[in-house]
Each structure stands twice: as C-alpha cells, then as structure tokens.
C-alpha positions in Angstrom: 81.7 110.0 110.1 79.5 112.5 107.8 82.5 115.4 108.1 85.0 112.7 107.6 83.0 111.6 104.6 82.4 115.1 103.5 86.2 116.4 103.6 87.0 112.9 101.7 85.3 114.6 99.2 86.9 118.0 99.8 90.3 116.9 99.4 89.9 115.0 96.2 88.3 118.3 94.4 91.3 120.1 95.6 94.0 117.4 94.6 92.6 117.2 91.4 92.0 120.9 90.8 95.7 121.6 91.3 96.5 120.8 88.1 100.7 121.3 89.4 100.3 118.5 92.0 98.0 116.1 89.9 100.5 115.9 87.1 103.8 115.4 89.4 102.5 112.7 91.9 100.2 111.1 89.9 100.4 111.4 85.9 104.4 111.8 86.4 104.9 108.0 87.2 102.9 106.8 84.2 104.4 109.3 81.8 107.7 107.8 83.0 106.9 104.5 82.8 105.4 104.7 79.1 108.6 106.4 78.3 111.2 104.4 79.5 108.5 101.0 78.5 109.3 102.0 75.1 112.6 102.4 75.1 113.5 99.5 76.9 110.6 97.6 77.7 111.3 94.4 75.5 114.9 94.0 76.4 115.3 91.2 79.3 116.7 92.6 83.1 117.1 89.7 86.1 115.7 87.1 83.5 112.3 88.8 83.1 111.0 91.3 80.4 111.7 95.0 80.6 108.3 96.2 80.9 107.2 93.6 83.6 109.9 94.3 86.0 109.6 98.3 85.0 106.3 98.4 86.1 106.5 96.8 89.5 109.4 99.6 90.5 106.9 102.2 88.7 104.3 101.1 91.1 107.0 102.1 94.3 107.9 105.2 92.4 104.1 106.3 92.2 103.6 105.3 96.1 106.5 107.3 97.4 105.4 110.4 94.6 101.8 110.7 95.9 102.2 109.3 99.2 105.0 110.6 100.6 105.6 113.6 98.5 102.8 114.9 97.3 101.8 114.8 100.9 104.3 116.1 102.8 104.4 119.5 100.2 100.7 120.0 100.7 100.3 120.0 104.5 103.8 122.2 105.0 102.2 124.8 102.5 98.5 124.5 104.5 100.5 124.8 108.1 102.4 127.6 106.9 99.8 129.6 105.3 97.4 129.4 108.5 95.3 126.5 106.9 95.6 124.1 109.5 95.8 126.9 112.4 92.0 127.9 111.5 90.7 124.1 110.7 91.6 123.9 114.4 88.7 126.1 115.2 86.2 124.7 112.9 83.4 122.1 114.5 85.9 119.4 112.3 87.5 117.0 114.5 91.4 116.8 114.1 91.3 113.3 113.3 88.6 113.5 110.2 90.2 116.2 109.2 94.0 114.3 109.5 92.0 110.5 108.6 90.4 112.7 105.3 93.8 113.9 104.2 95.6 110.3 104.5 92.4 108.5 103.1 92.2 111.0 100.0 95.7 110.2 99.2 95.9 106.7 99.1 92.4 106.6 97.0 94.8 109.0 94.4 97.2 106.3 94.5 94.9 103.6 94.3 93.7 105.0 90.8 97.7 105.3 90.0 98.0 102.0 90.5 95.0 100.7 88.3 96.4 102.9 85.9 99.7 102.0 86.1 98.6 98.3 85.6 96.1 99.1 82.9 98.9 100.9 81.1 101.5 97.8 81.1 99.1 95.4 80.0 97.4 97.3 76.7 100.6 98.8 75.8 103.5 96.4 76.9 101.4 93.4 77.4 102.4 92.9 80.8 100.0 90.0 82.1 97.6 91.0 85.1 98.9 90.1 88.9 98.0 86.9 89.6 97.8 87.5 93.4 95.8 90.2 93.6 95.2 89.8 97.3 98.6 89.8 98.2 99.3 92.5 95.5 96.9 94.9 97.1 97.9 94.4 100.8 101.7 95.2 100.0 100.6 98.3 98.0 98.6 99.4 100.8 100.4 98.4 103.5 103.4 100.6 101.4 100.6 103.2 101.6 100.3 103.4 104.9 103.8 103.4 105.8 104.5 106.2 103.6 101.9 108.7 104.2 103.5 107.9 107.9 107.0 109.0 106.8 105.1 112.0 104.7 103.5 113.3 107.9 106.9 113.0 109.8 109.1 114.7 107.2 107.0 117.7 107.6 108.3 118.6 111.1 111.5 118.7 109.6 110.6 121.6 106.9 110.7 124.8 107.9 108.8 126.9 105.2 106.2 126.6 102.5 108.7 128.0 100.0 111.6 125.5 100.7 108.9 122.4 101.0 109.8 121.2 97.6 113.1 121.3 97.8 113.2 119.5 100.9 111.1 117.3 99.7 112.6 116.5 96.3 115.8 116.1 97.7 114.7 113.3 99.9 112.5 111.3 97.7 114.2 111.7 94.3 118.0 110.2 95.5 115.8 107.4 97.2 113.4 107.0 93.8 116.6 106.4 91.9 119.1 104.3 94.7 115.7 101.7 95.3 115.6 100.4 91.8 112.3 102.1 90.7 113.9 102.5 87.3 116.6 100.1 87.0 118.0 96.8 88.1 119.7 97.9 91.5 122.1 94.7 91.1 124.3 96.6 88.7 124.6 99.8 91.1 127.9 100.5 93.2 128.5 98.2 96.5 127.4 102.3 98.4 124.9 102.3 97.0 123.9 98.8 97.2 124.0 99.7 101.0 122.3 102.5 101.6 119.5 100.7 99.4 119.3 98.0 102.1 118.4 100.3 104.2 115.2 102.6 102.5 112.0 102.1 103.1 111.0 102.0 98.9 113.7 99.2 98.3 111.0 96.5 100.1 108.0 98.0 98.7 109.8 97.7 95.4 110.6 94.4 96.6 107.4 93.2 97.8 105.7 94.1 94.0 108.1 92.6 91.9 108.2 88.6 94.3 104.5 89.1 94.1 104.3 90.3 90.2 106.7 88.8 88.9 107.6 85.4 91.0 103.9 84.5 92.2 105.2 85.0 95.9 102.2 85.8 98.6 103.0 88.7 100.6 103.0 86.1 103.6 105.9 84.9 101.9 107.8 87.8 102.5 107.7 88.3 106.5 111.4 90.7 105.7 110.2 92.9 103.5 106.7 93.4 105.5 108.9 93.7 108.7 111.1 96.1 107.1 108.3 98.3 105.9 106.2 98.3 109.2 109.1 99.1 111.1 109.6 102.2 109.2 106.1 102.8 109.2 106.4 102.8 113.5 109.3 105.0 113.0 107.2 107.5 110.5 104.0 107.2 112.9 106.3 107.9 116.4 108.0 111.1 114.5 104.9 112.3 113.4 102.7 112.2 116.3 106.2 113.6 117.8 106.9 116.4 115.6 103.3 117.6 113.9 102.3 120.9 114.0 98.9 122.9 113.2 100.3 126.1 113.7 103.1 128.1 111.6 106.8 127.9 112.3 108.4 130.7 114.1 112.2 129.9 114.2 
C-alpha cells in the first residue's frame, strides 16, 4: 500500500503539471458551463431553470473529459513511448501502479465536481444537492464505469500521435448526442436512438433525477443497470485488450 500511496501522489504532480491536460479535462467543463450559464442559464428547459439542469449534464461532460478522455490519451502516450514497458520492471506492482492511475483520476474529477457545484451555486444560484449520498454514488459509480471504458479504448489506438484524435472523435459526438449541453428531447428521432444507447445519457440521467427531482439513486435501478453493464463491458475489453508494451502493427 506505501507504493500505491506514493504513486497516488506521483500521478497528481504530473496531471497537474501538464498544464495541456489540466485545462482540457478539468478546467474545460467549468469554463463551458460558466459560458453557456450566462447565456442561457435563466431561461427555463424541461420546466426547470437553465443553469440547474446545465450543470447536472456539465457534471457528465466533466466525467467522460477526465475520466474517460483524459485517461485513455495519457496511458496510449505512456505505452507508446516505453513508459509502461519499463514500469514493468520496476519493484511497483502492476496493480498499484494501474489502481494509482484510476484512483488519481477520479480524485481530479472529484475536485471537478466540487467545483462544478460550487460554481452553480455562487454564480447561478443553483441550490446544493439535497441527496448528497445518492449524488455521490452515481458520480462515482459513473467514475468507475468510465475509467473502465477509458482503459478499453486504448487497445483500440494505435499510436501516441493519433491518441487525440481517436479520442476526441469518440467522446465529443457522444458529449454533444447525451444532452450534456442541451435538452436531448428536441434532438432528431437518430439521434434520440443512438442516445438510448451511450453510456453518458444515464449518468446524465442519474444527476439530473437526483439534482433536480429529489430521486435516490435506488430509485433508478435502469440507469444504474445501464451504467454497470457498460462498465462490465469496459472492464472485459480492457483486461482483454491492455497492453504495457508498444504497438508494432
């Protein structure tokens, strides 16, 4: 537990000393959702304030950014530039090393989260959860499934160079088609349907019956159901398809 502990502490001074990764998973979210707060923050969407409803699909966006994202970028760019092939033969276990990695990025979140909140009520006077249990188990429990899905993406990218592109071009389309910005009742019946079926539509979900409707997440056996079955999916691909050493094809 004392390396696990130590390369906790490892990780978090390199997150935050990449100034480039800090600002897009972490400070992205809030700079978007103080932006589009104010511009339409007071007007009313599904019969509830702007802002209120904003923040809970801010609070998905900021999960998949730094938990699935932010994640899968950095350990394609470690794998492929021998990082993860020399860890191997270092006295660190594989799974501090991997448990150090996950735990680091879902304290970033975490502090996204607080922040997040913090933001909505001094600036948009968006009233604190009131279930703050249940508020805290979905966002972990969307945590979890995502660094899940992170780790699995990476065995689908094949260079350090084309990891943000990859990347992007999975999680932005799904940012945008799960409602993180906007009310997804007004999309197109497509893309109504391939929202039924991502991951961030039930975590988005989840927050806004708990923030916004006083639901506990036992209320919401779909949404959880939904979530962990991607989560099994993520964690079967991942164990399936991670890799220490470099690509060679």
């Amino acid at each position: 537990m004392r390396l696990f502990w130590h390369e906790v502490k490892t990780e978090q001074k390199l997150y935050w000393r990449s100034r480039e990764l800090a600002f897009f998973t972490f400070a992205l979210p809030i700079v978007i959702f103080f932006l589009l707060g104010s511009v339409y923050g007071h007007d009313t969407i599904d019969g509830v304030k702007g802002s209120h409803y904003l923040l809970a699909g801010m609070l998905g966006y900021g999960v998949a950014a730094t938990t699935f994202a932010g994640l899968s970028i950095v350990v394609v760019v470690r794998r492929e530039g021998g990082i993860l092939k020399r860890l191997r033969g270092t006295p660190l276990p594989a799974w501090a090393y991997i448990a150090a990695v996950l735990a680091s990025t879902i304290f970033v979140f975490a502090l996204e989260a607080v922040a997040l909140i913090v933001l909505g009520r001094a600036v948009f006077g968006v009233p604190p959860p009131t279930h703050v249990v249940s508020l805290i188990l979905a966002l972990l429990l969307s945590a979890l499934v995502f660094t899940a899905l992170g780790l699995a993406l990476t065995a689908f990218v094949r260079s350090s160079e084309g990891s943000s592109a990859v990347v992007n071009a999975v999680y932005l389309p799904m940012v945008f088609i799960s409602g993180s910005f906007f009310s997804p009742h007004s999309f197109p019946h497509f893309l109504r349907v391939i929202a039924a079926v991502l991951p961030l539509t039930y975590v988005i979900r989840l927050a806004r019956d708990i923030m916004l409707h006083g639901a506990e997440i036992w209320d919401q056996p779909g949404s959880v159901g939904v979530l962990a079955a991607w989560g099994v999916v993520g964690l079967v691909v991942a164990l399936k398809g991670f890799r220490w050493e470099p690509r060679q094809d």
